[in-house]
The first five atom37 places (N, CA, C, CB, O) and aatype in JSON, in Angstrom:
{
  "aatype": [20, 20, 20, 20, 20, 20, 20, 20, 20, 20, 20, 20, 20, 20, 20, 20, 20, 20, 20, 20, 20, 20, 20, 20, 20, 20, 20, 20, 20, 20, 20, 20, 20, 20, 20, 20, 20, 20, 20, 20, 20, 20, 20, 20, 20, 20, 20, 20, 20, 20, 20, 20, 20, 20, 20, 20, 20, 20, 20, 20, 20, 20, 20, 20, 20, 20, 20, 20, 20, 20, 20, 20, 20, 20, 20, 20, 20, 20, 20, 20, 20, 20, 20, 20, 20, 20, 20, 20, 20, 20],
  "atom_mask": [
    [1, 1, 1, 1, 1],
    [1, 1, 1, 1, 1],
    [1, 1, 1, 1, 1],
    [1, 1, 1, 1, 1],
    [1, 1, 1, 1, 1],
    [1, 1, 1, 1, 1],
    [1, 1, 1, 1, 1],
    [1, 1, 1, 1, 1],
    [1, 1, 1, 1, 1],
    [1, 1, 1, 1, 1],
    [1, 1, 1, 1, 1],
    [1, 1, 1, 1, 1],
    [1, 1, 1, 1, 1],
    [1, 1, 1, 1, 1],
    [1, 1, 1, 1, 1],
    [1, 1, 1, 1, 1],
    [1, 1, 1, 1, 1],
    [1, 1, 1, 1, 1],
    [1, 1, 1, 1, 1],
    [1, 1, 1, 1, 1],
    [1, 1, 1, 1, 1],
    [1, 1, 1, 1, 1],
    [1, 1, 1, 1, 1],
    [1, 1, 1, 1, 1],
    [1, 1, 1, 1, 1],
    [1, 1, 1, 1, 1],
    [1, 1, 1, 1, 1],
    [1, 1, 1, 1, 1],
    [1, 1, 1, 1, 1],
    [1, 1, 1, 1, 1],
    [1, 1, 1, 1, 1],
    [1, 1, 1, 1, 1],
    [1, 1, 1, 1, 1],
    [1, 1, 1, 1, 1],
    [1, 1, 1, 1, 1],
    [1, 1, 1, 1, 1],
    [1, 1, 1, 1, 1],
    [1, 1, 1, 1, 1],
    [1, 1, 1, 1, 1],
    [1, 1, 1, 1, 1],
    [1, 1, 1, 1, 1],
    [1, 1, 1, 1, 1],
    [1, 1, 1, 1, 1],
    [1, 1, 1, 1, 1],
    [1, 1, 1, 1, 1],
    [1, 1, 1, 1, 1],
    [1, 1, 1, 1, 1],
    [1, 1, 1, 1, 1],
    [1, 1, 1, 1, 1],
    [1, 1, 1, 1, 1],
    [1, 1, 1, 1, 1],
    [1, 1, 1, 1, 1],
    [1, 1, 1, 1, 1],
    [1, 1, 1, 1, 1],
    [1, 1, 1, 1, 1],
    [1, 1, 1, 1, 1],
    [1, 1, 1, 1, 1],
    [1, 1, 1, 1, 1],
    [1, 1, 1, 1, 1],
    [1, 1, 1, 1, 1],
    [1, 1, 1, 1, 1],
    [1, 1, 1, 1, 1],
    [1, 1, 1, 1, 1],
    [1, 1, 1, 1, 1],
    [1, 1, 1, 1, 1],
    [1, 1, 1, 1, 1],
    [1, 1, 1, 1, 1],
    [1, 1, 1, 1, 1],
    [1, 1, 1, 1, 1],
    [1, 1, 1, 1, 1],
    [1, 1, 1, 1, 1],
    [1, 1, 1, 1, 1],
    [1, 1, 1, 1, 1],
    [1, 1, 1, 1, 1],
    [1, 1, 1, 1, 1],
    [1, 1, 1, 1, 1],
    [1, 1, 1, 1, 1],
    [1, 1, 1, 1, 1],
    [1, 1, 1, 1, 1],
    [1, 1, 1, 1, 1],
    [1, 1, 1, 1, 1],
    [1, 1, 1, 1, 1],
    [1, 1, 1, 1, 1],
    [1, 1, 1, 1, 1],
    [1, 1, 1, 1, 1],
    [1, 1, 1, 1, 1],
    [1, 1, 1, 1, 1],
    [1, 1, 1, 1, 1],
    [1, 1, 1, 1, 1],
    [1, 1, 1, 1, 1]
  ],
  "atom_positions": [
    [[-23.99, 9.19, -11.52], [-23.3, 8.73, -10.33], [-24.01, 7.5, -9.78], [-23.21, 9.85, -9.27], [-25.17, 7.38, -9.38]],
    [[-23.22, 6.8, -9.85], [-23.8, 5.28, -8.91], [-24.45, 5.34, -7.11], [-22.15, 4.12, -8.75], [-23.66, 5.01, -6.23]],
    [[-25.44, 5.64, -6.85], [-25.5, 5.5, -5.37], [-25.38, 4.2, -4.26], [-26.61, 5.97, -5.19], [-25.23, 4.28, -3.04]],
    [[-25.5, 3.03, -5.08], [-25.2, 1.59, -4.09], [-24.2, 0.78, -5.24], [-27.0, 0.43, -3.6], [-24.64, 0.5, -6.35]],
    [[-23.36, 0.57, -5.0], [-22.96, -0.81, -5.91], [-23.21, -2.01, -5.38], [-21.54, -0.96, -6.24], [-22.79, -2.27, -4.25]],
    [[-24.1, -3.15, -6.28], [-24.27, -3.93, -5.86], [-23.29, -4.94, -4.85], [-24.69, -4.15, -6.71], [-22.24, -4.32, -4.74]],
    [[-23.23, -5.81, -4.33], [-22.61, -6.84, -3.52], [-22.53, -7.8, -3.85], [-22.96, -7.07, -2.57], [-23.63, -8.34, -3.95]],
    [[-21.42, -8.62, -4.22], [-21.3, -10.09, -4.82], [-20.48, -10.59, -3.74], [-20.56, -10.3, -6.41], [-19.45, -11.14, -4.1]],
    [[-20.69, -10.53, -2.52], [-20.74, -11.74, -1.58], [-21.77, -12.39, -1.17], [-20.28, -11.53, -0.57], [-22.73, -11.81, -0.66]],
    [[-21.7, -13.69, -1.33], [-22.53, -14.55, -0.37], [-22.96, -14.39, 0.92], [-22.02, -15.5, -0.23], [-22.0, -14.22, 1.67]],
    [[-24.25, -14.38, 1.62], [-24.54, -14.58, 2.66], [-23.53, -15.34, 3.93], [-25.57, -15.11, 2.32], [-23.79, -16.53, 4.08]],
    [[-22.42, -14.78, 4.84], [-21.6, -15.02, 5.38], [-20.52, -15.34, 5.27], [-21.84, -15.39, 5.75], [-19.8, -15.91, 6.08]],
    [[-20.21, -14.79, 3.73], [-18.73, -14.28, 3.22], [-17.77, -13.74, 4.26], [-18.87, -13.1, 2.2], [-17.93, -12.64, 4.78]],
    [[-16.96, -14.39, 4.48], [-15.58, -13.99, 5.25], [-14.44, -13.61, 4.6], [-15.09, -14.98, 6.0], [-13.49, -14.39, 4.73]],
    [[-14.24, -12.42, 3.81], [-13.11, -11.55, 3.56], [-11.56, -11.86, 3.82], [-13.39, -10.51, 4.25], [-11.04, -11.35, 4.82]],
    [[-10.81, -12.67, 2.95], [-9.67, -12.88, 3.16], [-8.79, -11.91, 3.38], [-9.36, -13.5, 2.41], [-7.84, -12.04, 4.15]],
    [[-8.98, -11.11, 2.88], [-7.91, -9.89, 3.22], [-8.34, -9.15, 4.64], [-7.95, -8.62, 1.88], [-7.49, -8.45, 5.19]],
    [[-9.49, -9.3, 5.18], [-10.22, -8.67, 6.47], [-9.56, -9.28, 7.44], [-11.81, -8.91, 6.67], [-9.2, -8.72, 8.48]],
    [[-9.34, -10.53, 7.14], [-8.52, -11.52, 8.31], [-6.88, -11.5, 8.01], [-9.1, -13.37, 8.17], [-6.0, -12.06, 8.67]],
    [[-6.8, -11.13, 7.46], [-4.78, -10.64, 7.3], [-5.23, -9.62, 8.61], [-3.85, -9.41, 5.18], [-4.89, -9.93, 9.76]],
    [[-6.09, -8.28, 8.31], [-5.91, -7.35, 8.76], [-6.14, -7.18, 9.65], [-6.12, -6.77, 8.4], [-5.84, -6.04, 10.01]],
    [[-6.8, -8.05, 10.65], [-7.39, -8.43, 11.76], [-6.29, -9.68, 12.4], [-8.99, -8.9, 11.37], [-6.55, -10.69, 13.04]],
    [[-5.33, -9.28, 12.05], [-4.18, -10.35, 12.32], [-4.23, -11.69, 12.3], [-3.73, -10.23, 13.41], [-3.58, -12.39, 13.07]],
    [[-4.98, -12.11, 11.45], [-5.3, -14.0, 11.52], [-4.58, -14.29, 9.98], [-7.56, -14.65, 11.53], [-4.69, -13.52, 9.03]],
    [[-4.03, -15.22, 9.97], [-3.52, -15.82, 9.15], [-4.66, -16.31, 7.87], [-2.83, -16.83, 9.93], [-5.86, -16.53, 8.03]],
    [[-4.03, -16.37, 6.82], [-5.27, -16.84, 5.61], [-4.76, -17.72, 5.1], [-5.78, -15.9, 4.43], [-4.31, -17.54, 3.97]],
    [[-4.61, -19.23, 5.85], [-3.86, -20.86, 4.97], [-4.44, -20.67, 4.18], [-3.97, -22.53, 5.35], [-5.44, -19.96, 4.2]],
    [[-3.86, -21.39, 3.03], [-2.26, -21.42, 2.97], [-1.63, -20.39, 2.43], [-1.74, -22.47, 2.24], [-0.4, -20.42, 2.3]],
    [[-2.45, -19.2, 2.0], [-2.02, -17.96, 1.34], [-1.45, -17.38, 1.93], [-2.72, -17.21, 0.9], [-0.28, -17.69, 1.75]],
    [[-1.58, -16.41, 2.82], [-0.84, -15.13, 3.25], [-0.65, -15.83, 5.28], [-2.21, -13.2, 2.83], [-1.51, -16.42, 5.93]],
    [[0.53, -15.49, 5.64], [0.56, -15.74, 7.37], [0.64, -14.04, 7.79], [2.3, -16.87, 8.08], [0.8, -13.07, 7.05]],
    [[0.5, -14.11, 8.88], [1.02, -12.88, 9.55], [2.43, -12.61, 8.95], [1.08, -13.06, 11.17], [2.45, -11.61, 8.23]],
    [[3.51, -13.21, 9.08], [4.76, -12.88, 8.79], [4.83, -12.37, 7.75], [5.56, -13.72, 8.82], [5.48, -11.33, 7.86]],
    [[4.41, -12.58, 6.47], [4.1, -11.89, 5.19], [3.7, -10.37, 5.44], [2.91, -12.67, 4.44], [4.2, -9.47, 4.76]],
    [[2.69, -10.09, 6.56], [2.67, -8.35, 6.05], [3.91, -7.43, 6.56], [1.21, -7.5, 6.75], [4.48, -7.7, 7.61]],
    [[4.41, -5.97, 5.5], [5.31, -5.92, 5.65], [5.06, -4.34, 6.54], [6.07, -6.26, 4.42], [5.97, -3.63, 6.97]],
    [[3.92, -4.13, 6.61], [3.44, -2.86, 6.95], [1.96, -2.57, 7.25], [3.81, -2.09, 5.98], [1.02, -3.07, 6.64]],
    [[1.85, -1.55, 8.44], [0.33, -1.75, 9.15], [0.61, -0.38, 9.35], [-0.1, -2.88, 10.63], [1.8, -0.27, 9.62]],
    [[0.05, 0.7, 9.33], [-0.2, 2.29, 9.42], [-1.36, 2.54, 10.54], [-0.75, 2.95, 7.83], [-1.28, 3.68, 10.98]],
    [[-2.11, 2.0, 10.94], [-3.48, 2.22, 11.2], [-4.42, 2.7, 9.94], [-3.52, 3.24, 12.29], [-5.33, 3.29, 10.52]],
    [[-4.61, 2.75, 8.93], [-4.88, 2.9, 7.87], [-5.27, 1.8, 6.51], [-4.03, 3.56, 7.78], [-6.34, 1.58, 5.94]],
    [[-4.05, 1.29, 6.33], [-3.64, 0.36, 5.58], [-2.96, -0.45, 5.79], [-3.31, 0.62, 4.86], [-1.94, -0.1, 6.39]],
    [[-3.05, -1.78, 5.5], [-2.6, -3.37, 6.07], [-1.55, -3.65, 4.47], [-4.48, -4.9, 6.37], [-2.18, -3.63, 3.41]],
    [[-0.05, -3.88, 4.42], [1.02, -4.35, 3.31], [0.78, -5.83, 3.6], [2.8, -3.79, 3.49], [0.76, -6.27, 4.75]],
    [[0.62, -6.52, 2.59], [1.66, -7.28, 2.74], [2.21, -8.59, 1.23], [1.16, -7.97, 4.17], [1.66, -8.47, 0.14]],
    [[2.97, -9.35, 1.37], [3.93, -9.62, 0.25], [2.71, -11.57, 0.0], [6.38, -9.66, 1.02], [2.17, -12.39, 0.76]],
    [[2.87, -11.39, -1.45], [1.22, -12.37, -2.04], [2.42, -13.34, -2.92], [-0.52, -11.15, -3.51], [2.48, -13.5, -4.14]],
    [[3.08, -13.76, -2.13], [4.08, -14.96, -2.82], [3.66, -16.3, -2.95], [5.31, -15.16, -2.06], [4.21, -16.87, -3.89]],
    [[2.96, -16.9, -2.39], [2.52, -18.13, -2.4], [0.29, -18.11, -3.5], [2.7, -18.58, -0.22], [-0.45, -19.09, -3.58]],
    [[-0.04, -16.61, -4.09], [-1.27, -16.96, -4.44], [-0.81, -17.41, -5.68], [-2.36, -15.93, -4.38], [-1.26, -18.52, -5.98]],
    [[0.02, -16.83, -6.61], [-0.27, -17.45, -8.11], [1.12, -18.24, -8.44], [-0.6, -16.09, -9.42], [2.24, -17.82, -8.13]],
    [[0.89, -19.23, -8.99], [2.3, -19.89, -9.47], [2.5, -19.15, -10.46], [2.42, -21.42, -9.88], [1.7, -18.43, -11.06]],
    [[4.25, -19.47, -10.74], [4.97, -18.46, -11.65], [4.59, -16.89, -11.47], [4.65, -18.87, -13.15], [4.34, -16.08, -12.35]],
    [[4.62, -16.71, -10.06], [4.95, -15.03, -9.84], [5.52, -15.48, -8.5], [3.46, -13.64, -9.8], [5.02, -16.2, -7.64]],
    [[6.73, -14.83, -8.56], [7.43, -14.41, -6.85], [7.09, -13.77, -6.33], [8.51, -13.97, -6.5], [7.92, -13.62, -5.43]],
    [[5.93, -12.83, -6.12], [5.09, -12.42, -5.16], [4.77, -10.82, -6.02], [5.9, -12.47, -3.45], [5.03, -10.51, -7.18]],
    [[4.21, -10.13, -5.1], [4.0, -8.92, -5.19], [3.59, -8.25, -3.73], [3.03, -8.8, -6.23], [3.54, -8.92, -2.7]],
    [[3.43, -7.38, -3.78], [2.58, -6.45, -2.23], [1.44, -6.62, -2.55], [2.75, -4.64, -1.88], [1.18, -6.54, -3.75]],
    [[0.59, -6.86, -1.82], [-1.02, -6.37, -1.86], [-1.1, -5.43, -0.83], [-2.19, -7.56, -1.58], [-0.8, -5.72, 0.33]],
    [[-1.58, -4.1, -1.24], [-2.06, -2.66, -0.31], [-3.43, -2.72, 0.28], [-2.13, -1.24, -1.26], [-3.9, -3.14, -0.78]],
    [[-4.22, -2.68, 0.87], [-5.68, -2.63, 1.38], [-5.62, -1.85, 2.19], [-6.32, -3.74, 1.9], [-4.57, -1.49, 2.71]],
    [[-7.16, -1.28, 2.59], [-7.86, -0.31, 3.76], [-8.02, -1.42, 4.82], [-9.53, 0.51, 3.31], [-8.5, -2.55, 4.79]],
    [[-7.34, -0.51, 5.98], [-8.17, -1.46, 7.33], [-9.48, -1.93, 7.01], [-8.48, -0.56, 8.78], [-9.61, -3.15, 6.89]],
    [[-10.38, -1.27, 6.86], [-11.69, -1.33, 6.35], [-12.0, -2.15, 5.45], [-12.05, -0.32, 5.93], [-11.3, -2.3, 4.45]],
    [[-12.99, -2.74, 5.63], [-13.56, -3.62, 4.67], [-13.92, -2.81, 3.3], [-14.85, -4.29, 5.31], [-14.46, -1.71, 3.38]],
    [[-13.59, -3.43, 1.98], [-14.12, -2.38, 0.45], [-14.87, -3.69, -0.1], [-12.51, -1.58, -0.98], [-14.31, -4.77, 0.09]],
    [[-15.64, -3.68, -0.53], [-15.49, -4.92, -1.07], [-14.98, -4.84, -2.65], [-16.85, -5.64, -0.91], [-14.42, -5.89, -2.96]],
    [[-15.02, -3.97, -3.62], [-13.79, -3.17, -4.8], [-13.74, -1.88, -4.65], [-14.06, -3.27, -6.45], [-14.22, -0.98, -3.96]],
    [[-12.58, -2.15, -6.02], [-11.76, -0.58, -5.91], [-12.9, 0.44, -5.89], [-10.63, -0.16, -7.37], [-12.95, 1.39, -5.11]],
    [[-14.06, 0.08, -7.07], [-14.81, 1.27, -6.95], [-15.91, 1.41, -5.5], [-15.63, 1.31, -8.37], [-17.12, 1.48, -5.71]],
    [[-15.57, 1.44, -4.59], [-16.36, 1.19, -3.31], [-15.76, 1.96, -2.62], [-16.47, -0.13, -2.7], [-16.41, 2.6, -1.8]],
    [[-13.97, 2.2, -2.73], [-12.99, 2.79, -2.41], [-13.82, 4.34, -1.9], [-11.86, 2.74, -3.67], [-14.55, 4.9, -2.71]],
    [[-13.67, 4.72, -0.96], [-13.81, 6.54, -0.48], [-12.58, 6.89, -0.66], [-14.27, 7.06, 1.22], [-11.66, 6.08, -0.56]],
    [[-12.37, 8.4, -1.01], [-11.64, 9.1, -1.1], [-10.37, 8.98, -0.13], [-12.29, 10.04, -1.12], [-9.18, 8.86, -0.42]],
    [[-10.86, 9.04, 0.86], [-9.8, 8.68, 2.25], [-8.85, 7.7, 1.88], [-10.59, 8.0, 3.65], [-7.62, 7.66, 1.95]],
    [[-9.89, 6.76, 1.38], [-9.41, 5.3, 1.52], [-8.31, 5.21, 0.51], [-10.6, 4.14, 1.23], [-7.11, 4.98, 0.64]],
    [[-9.06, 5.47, -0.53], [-7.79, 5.44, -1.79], [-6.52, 6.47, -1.6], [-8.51, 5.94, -3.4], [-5.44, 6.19, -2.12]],
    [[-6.64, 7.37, -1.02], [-5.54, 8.25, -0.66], [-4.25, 7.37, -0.09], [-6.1, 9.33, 0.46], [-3.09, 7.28, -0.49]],
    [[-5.35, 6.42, 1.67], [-4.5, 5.81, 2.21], [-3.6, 4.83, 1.63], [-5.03, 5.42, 3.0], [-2.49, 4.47, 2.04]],
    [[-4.24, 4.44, 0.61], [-3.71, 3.24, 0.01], [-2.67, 3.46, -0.72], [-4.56, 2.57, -0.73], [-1.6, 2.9, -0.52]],
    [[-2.93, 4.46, -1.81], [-1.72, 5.38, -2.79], [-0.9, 5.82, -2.01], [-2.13, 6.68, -3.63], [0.26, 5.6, -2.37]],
    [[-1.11, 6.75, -0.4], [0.23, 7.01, 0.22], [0.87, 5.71, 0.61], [0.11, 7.93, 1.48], [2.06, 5.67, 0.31]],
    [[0.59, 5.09, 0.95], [1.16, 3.43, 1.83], [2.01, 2.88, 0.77], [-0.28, 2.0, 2.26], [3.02, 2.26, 1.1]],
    [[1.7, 3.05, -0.49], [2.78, 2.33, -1.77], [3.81, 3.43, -1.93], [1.94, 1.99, -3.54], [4.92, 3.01, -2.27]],
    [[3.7, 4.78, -1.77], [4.74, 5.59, -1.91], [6.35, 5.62, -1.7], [4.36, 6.3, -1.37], [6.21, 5.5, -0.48]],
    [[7.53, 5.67, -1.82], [8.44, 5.47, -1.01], [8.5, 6.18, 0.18], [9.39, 5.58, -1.58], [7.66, 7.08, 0.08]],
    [[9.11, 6.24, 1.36], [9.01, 7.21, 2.51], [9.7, 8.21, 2.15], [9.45, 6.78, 3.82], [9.15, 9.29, 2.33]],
    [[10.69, 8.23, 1.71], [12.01, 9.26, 0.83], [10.87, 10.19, 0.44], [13.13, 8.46, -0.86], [11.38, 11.31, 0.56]],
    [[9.56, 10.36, 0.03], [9.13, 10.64, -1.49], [7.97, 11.52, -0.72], [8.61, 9.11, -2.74], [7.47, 12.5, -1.28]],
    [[7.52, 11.06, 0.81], [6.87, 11.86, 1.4], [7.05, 13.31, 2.22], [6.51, 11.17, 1.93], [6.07, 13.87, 2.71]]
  ]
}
């Protein structure tokens, strides 16, 4: 079992996805208007403008800062897997 995973941010790394979720816009990538869903949990929202030749997708995240998936707590990944679910389905 891993007890720390290392950290590959830089000394005063600012988290693009932390600032979606914290309601600030991330030029030119993602605006507020893009997310399509906020739970208290987990922050949706639609990633149309990061890669050319893709019309977008959802990106799911924890309120919480992860810095990866494997960093993810149990909670967290739960929240995240329920938040993509359909509502029908819950």
């Amino acid at each position: 079992m891993i007890e720390a995973l290392p950290t590959h941010a830089p000394p005063g790394y600012e988290c693009p996805f932390c600032s979606v979720v914290r309601g600030e816009d991330n030029l030119p990538w993602t605006v507020q208007d893009d997310v399509v869903r906020r739970d208290g949990r987990t922050t949706a929202w639609i990633n149309g403008r990061w890669w050319a030749n893709n019309p977008g997708a959802v990106v799911v995240v924890p309120d919480e800062h992860v810095e990866n998936i494997y960093a993810l707590t149990g909670e967290q990944a739960r929240a995240v897997h329920e938040s993509t679910r359909p509502s029908h389905s819950r």
